[in-house]
C-alpha positions as CSV (number, residue, x, y, z in Angstrom):
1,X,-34.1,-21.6,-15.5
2,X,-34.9,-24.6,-18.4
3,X,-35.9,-23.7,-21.8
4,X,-39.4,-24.2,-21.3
5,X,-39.6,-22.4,-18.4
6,X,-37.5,-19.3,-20.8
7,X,-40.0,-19.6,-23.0
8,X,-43.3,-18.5,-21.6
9,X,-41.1,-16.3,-19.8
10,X,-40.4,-14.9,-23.5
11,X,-44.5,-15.1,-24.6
12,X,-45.1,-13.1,-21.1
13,X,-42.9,-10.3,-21.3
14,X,-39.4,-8.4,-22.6
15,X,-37.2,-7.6,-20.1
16,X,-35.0,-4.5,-21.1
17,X,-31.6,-3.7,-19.3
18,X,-29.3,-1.0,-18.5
19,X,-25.9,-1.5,-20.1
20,X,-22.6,0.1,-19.6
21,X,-20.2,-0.4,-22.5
22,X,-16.3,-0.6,-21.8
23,X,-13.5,1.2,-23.2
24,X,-11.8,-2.6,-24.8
25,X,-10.7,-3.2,-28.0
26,X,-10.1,-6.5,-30.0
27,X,-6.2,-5.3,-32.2
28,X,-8.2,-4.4,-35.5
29,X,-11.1,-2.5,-33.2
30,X,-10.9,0.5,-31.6
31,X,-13.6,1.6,-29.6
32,X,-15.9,4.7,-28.1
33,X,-15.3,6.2,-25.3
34,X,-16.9,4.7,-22.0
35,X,-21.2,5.7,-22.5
36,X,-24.4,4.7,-21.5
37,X,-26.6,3.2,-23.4
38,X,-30.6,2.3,-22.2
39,X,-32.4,0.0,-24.4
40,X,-35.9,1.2,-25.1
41,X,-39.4,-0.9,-26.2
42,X,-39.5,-0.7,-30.0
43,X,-42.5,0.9,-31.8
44,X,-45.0,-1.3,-33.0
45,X,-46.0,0.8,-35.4
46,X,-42.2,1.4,-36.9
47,X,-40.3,-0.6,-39.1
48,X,-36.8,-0.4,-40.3
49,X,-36.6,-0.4,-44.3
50,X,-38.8,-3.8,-45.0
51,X,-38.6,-5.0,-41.4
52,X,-41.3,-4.7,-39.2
53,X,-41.2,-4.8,-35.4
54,X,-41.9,-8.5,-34.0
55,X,-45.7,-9.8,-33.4
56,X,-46.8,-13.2,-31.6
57,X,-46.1,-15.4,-35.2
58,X,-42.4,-14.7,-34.7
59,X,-41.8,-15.0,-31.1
60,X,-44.0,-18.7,-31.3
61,X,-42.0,-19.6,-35.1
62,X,-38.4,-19.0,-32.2
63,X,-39.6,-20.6,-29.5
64,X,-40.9,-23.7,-31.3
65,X,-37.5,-24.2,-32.9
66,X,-36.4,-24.3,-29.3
67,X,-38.7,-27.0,-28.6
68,X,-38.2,-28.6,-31.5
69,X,-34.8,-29.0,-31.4
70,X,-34.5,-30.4,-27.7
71,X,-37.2,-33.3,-28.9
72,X,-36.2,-34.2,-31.8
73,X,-32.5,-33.3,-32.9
74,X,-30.2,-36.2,-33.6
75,X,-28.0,-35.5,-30.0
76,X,-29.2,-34.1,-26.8
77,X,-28.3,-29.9,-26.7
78,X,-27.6,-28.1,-23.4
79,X,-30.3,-24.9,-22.7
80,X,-26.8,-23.4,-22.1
81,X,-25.4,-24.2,-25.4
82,X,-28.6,-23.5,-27.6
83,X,-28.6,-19.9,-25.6
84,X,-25.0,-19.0,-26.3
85,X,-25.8,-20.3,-29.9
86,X,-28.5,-18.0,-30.4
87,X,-26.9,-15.0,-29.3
88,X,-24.0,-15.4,-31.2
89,X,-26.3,-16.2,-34.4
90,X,-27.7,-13.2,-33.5
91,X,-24.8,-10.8,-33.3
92,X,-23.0,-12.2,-36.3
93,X,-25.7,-11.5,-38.7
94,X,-25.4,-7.5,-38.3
95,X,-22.1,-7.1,-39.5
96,X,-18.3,-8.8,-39.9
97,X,-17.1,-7.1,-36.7
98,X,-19.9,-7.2,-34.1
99,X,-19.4,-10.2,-31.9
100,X,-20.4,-12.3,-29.4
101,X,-17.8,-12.8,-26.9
102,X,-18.1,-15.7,-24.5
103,X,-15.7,-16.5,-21.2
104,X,-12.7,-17.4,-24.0
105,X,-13.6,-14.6,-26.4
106,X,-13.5,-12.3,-23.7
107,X,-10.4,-13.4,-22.2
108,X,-8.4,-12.9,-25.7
109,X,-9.5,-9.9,-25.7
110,X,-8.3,-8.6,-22.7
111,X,-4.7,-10.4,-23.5
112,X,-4.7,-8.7,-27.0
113,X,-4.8,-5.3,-26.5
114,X,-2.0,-6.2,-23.9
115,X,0.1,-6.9,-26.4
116,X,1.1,-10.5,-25.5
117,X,-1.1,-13.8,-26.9
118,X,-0.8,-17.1,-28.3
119,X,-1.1,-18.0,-32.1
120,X,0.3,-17.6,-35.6
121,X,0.1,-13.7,-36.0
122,X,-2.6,-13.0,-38.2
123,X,-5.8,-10.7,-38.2
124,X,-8.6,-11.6,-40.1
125,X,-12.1,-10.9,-40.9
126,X,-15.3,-13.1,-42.3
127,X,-15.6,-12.1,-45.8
128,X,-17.8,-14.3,-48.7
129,X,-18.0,-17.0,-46.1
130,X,-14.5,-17.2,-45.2
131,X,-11.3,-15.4,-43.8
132,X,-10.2,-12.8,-45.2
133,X,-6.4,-12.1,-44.1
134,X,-6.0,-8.1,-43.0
135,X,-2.6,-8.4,-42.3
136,X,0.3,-10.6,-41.1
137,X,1.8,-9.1,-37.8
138,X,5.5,-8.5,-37.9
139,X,8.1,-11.1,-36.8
140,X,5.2,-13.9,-36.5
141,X,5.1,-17.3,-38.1
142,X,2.3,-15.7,-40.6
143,X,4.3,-13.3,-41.7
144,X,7.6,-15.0,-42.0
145,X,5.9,-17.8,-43.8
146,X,5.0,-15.5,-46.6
147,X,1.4,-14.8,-46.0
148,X,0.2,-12.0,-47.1
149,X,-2.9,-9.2,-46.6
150,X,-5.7,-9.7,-48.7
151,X,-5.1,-13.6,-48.6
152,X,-8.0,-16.3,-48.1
153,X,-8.0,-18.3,-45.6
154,X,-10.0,-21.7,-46.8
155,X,-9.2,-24.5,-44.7
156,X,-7.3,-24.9,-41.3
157,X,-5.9,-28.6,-40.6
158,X,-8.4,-29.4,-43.8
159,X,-11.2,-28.5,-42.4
160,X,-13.7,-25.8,-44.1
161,X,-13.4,-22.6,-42.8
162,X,-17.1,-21.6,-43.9
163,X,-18.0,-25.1,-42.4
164,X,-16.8,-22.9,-38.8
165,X,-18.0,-20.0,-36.6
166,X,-15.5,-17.1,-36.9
167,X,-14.7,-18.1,-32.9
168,X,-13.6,-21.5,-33.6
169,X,-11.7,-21.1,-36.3
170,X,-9.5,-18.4,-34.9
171,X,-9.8,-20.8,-31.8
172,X,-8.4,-23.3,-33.9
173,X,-5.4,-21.3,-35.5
174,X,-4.5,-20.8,-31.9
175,X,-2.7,-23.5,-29.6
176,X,0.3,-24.6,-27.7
177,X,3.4,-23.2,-28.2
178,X,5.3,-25.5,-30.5
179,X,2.3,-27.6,-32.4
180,X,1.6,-27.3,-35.6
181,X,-1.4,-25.5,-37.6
182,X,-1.5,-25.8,-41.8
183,X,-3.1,-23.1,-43.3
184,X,-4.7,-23.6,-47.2
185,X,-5.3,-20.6,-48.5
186,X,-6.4,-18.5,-51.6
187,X,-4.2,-15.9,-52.9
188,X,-4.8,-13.6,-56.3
189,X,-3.2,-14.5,-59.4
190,X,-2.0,-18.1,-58.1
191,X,-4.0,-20.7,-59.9
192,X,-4.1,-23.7,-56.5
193,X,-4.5,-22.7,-53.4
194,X,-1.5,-22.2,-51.2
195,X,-0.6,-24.8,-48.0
196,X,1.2,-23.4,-44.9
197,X,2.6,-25.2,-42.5
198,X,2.8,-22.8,-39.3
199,X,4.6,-23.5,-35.9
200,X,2.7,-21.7,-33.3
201,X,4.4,-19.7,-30.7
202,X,3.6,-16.9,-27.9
203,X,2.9,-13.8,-29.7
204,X,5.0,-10.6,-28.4
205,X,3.9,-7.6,-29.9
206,X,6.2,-4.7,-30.1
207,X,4.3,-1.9,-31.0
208,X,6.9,1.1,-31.9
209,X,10.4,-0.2,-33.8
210,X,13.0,3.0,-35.1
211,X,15.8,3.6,-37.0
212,X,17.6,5.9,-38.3
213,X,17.6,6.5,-42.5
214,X,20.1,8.5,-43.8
215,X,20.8,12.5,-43.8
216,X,19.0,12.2,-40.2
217,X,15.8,11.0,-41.6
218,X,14.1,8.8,-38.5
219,X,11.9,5.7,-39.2
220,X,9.2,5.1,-37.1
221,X,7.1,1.8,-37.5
222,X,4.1,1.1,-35.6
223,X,2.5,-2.4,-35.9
224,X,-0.8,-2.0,-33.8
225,X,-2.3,0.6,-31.5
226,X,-1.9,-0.4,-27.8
227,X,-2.2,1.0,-24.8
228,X,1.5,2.4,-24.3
229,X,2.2,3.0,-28.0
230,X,1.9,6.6,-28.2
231,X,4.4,7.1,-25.0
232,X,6.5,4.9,-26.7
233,X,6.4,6.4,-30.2
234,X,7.0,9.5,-28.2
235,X,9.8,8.0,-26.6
236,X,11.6,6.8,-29.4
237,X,11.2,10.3,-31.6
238,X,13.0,11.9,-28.8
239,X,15.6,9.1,-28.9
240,X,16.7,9.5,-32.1
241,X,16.8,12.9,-31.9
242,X,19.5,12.2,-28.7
243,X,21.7,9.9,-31.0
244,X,21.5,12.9,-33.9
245,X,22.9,15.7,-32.0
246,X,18.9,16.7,-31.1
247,X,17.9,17.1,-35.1
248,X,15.5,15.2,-37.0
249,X,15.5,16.0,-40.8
250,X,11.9,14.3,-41.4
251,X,10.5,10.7,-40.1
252,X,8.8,8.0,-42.2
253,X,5.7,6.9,-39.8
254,X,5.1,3.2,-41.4
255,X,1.4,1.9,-40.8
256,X,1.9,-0.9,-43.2
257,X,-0.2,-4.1,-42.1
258,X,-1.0,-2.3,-38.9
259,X,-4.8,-3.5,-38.4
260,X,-5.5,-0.7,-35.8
261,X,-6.0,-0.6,-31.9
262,X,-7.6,2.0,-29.6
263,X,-8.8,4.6,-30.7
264,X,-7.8,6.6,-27.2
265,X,-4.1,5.5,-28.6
266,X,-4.7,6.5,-32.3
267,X,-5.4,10.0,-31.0
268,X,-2.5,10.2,-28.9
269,X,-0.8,9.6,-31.9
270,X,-1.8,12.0,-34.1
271,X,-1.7,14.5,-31.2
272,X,2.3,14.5,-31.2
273,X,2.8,15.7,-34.7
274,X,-0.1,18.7,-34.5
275,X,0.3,22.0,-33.0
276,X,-3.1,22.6,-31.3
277,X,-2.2,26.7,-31.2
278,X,-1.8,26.6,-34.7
279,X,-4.9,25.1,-36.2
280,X,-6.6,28.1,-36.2
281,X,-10.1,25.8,-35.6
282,X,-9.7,24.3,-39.1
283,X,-12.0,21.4,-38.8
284,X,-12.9,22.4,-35.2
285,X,-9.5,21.3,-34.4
286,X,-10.9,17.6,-34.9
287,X,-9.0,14.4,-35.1
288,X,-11.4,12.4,-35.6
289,X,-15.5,12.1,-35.0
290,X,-18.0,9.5,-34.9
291,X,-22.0,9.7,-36.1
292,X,-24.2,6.8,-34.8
293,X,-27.9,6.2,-34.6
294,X,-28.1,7.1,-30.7
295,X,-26.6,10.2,-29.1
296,X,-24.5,8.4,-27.1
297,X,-22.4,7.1,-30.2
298,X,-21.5,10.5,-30.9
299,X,-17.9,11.0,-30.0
300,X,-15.0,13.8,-30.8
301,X,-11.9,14.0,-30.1
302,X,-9.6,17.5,-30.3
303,X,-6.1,18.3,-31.4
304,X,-4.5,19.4,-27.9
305,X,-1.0,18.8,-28.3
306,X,2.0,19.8,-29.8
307,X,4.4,18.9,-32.6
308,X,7.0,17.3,-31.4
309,X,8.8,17.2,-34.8
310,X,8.2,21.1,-35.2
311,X,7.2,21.3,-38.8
312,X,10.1,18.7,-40.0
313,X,8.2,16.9,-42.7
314,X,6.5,13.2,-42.3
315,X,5.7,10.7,-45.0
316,X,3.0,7.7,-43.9
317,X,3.1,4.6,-45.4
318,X,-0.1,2.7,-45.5
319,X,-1.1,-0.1,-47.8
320,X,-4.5,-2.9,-47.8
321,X,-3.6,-4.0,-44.4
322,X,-4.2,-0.7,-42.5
323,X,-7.1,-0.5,-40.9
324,X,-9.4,1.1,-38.4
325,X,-6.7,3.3,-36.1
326,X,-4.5,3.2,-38.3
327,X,-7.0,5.3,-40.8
328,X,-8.1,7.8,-38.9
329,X,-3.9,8.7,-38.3
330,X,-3.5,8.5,-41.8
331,X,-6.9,10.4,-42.3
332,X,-6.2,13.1,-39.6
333,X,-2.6,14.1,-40.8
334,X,-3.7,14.0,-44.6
335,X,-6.6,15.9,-43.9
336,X,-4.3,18.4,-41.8
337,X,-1.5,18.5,-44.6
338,X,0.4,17.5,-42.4
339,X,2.2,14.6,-43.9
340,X,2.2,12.8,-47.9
341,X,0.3,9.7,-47.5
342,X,2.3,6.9,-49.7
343,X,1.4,3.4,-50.8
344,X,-1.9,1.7,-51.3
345,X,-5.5,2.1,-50.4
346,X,-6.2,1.1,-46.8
347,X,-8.5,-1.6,-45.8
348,X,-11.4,0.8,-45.1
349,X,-12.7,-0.4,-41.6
350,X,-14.0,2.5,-40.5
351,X,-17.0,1.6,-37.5
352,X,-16.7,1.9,-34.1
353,X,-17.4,-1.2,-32.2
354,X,-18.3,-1.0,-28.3
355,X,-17.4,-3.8,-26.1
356,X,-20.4,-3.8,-23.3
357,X,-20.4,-6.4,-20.4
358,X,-23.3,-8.6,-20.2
359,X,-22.0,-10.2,-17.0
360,X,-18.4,-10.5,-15.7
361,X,-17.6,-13.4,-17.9
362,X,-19.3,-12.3,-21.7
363,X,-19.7,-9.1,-23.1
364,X,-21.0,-8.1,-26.6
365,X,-19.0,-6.0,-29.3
366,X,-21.2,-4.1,-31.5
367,X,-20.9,-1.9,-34.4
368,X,-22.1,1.5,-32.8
369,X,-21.3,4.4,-35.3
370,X,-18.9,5.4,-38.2
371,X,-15.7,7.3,-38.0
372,X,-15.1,9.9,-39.8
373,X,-11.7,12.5,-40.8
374,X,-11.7,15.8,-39.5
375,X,-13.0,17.2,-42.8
376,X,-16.0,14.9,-42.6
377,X,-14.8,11.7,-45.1
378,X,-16.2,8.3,-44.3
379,X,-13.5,5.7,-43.9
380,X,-16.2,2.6,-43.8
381,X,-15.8,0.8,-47.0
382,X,-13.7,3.8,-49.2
383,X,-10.4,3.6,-46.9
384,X,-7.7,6.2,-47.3
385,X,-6.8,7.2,-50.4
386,X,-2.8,7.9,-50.3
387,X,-1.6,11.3,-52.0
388,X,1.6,9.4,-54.3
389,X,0.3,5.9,-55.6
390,X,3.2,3.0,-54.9
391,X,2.8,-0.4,-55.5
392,X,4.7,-2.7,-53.7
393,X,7.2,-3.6,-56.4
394,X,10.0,-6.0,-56.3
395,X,13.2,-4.8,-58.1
396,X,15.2,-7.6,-59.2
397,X,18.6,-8.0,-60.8
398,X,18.4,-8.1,-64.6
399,X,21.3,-10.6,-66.4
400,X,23.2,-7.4,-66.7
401,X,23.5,-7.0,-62.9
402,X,22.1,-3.7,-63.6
403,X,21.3,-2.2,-60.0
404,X,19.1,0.9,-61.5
405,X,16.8,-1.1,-63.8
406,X,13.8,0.3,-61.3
407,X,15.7,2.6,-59.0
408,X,16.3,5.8,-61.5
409,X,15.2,6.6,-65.2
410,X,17.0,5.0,-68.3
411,X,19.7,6.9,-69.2
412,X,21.6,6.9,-72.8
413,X,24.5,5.1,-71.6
414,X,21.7,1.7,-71.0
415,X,20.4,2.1,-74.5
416,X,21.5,-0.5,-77.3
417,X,23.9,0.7,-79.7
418,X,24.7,4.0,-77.7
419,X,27.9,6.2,-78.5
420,X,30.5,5.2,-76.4
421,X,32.2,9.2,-74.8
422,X,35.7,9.7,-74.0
423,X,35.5,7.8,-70.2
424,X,33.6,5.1,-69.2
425,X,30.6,5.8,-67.0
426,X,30.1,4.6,-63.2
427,X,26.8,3.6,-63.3
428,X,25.9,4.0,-59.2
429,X,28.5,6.7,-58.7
430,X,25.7,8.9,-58.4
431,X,23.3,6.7,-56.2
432,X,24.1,5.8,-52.2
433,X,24.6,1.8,-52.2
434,X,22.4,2.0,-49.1
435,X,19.1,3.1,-51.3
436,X,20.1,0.1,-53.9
437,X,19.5,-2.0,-51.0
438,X,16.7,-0.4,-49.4
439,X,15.5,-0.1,-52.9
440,X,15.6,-4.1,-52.7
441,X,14.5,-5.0,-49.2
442,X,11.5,-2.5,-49.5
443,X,10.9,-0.6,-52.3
444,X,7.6,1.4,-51.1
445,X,10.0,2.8,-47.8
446,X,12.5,3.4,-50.8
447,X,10.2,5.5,-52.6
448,X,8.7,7.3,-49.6
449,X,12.3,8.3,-48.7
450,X,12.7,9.7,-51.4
451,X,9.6,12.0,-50.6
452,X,10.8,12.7,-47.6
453,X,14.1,13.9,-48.8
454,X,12.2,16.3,-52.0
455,X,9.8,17.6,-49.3
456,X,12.5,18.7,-46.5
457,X,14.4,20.4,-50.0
458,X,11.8,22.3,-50.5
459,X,11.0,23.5,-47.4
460,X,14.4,25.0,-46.9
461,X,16.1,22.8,-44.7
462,X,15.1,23.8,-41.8
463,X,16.0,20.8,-39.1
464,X,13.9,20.2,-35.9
465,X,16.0,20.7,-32.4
């Protein structure tokens, strides 16, 4: 069908469809559960806030610009291309994360929540007409180029990003393995912008990493919410339990720069570290729920599992980079008490985006409700607050070659002018040289550790078996 021929087929009639949404997720998405949506005629006699429903003025004010830009614009446009066009212009002006995807779109999708694609390693998201960096991914060319969340992306190869659709320029940060990419970008407190120079390579995610701490305190970091990532978390917790004669003193559960995932995954999660039978229906035994504007968007899912830690304590890390899944964990165990939440605010992503098939090549992702914690907090726009605030200092070596200068308080023996006593003091005898260099490499895990140890004191060192 030609333009022409669309529109009096537009002046004649709407046509209203069916549509199935899909259980998909772009890596900083998660989604509803499979529904059914059925779109219905709007009422001509409602309005939403100042809008009111369409009459003849606008449809003839849309289809004009049709006409007028097949007579008269400067190049010839394709129906196809001015179709696509105004979809996506469309979808994009409802919110940052509702999308239109086309054949490509929708094929990265489907590779991403894989956990294998092509690129730098970054996720971002349109923000004051340009890209705002939610995190670097681990072990990427982003992230070991020094990039960092909350970073602006302004230019890629020197071209404006606001100059670009969201699509192209993440279409443009990706490429063959081995070429090059430059990145300009804005960060906060530097006066010029910043220039990267990133060598683009295949992107292989691995969503669970472990080790051990010390005193049998387990690390568990998860980058992004896949679909095997709670089976593997799983996995691991029971393998470092094997190499530690079957105890865990405590874990660490790192959601640092971990945009999100699925939400089917996130609840997995969060579904090894509660004991269903012991809830006692606090919260309805919620993880997490969602409220939308049709009855279909409204979702819950229910604690049915089991601790697999059995009480040991947990400490979650989460920072400005954790978004959307990784919220509602941090969300559903804080609300639970059943880990400290340490760091920084999260991102604060917290709507549910559906990814429903318009054909078998192109879909839509649209922002369909709100999540919310099992005691009923809204994560859109307010994040998760942590329980111990801890910035993500940087402790350096003072000309003294003090190693505690950050790591412990002052004591007398630091202060000018002190009294010498009868030996002279050890200054670290009292502090592992492991936590002087963990205190260096990472000094939020450092302090969370230190959590983690104070917590498993108090609770009487009792070990999980």
């Amino acid at each position: 069908m030609t333009i022409r021929k669309l529109i009096i087929t537009i002046g004649v009639s709407v046509v209203f469809i069916c549509i199935n949404p899909i259980s998909l997720a772009e890596t900083s998405t998660p989604t509803s559960p499979a529904t059914t949506v059925t779109a219905k005629a709007p009422d001509v006699a409602s309005k939403t806030g100042d809008e009111k429903t369409v009459n003849d003025d606008d449809i003839n004010r849309f289809t004009n610009t049709i006409v007028l830009i097949k007579d008269f614009y400067v190049q010839p446009v394709g129906d196809k291309s001015l179709l696509d066009d105004a979809i996506r212009g469309m979808v994009s002006g409802l919110d940052p994360h509702s999308e239109y995807l086309d054949k490509e779109a929708y094929k990265t999708l489907l590779m991403t929540t894989s956990g294998e694609f092509g690129g730098v390693g970054i996720e971002v998201t349109p923000e004051y007409g340009i890209l705002k960096i939610v995190t670097p991914m681990d072990d990427t060319p982003a992230s070991k180029a020094g990039i960092k969340a909350g970073d602006y992306i302004v230019a890629i190869d020197g071209k404006l990003v606001s100059e670009m659709s969201l699509q192209d320029a993440v279409d443009k940060m990706r490429g063959k393995e081995g070429s090059l990419v430059v990145l300009t970008v804005l960060r906060k407190g530097e006066k010029i912008p910043l220039t990267f120079k990133l060598t683009r390579q295949v992107i292989h995610i691995a969503s669970v990493k472990t080790k051990m701490l010390d005193n049998n305190f387990g690390y568990i970091r998860i980058t992004q919410f896949q679909e095997p990532t709670a089976k593997l978390m799983h996995d691991a917790i029971l393998q470092l339990k094997t190499q530690n004669q079957g105890r865990l003193n405590g874990i660490v559960l790192d959601l640092r720069n971990n945009p999100g995932g699925l939400l089917e995954t996130a609840v997995q999660v969060v579904n090894n570290f509660l004991d269903s039978k012991k809830l006692t229906n606090k919260f309805k035994d919620r993880i997490v729920y969602t409220e939308g504007r049709l009855p279909e968007a409204q979702y819950s899912a229910k604690a049915t599992g089991s601790d697999i830690l059995n009480g040991a304590p947990i400490v979650v890390l989460i920072n400005g980079g954790s978004a959307s899944a990784s919220e509602i964990v941090a969300g559903a165990l804080q609300d639970y008490q059943r880990a400290v939440i340490v760091g920084t605010t999260s991102f604060g992503k917290g709507s549910v985006q559906t990814v429903i098939p318009l054909d078998k090549s192109h879909a839509l992702k649209l922002t369909t409700a709100l999540y919310h914690t099992p005691s009923g907090r809204v994560i859109q726009n307010i994040g998760i607050v942590p329980d111990v605030q801890i910035e993500d200092l940087q402790v350096v070596k003072n000309k003294n070659d003090d190693d505690l200068a950050m790591i412990e308080p002052i004591k007398e023996y630091q202060l000018k002018n002190h009294l010498q006593g009868t030996n002279k003091i050890d200054a670290t005898k009292n502090l592992d040289v492991n936590d002087i260099v963990l205190a260096r490499d990472d000094f939020q895990l450092f302090e969370a550790l230190k959590i983690l140890r104070t917590i498993y004191m108090l609770n009487g060192q009792v070990a999980t078996k």
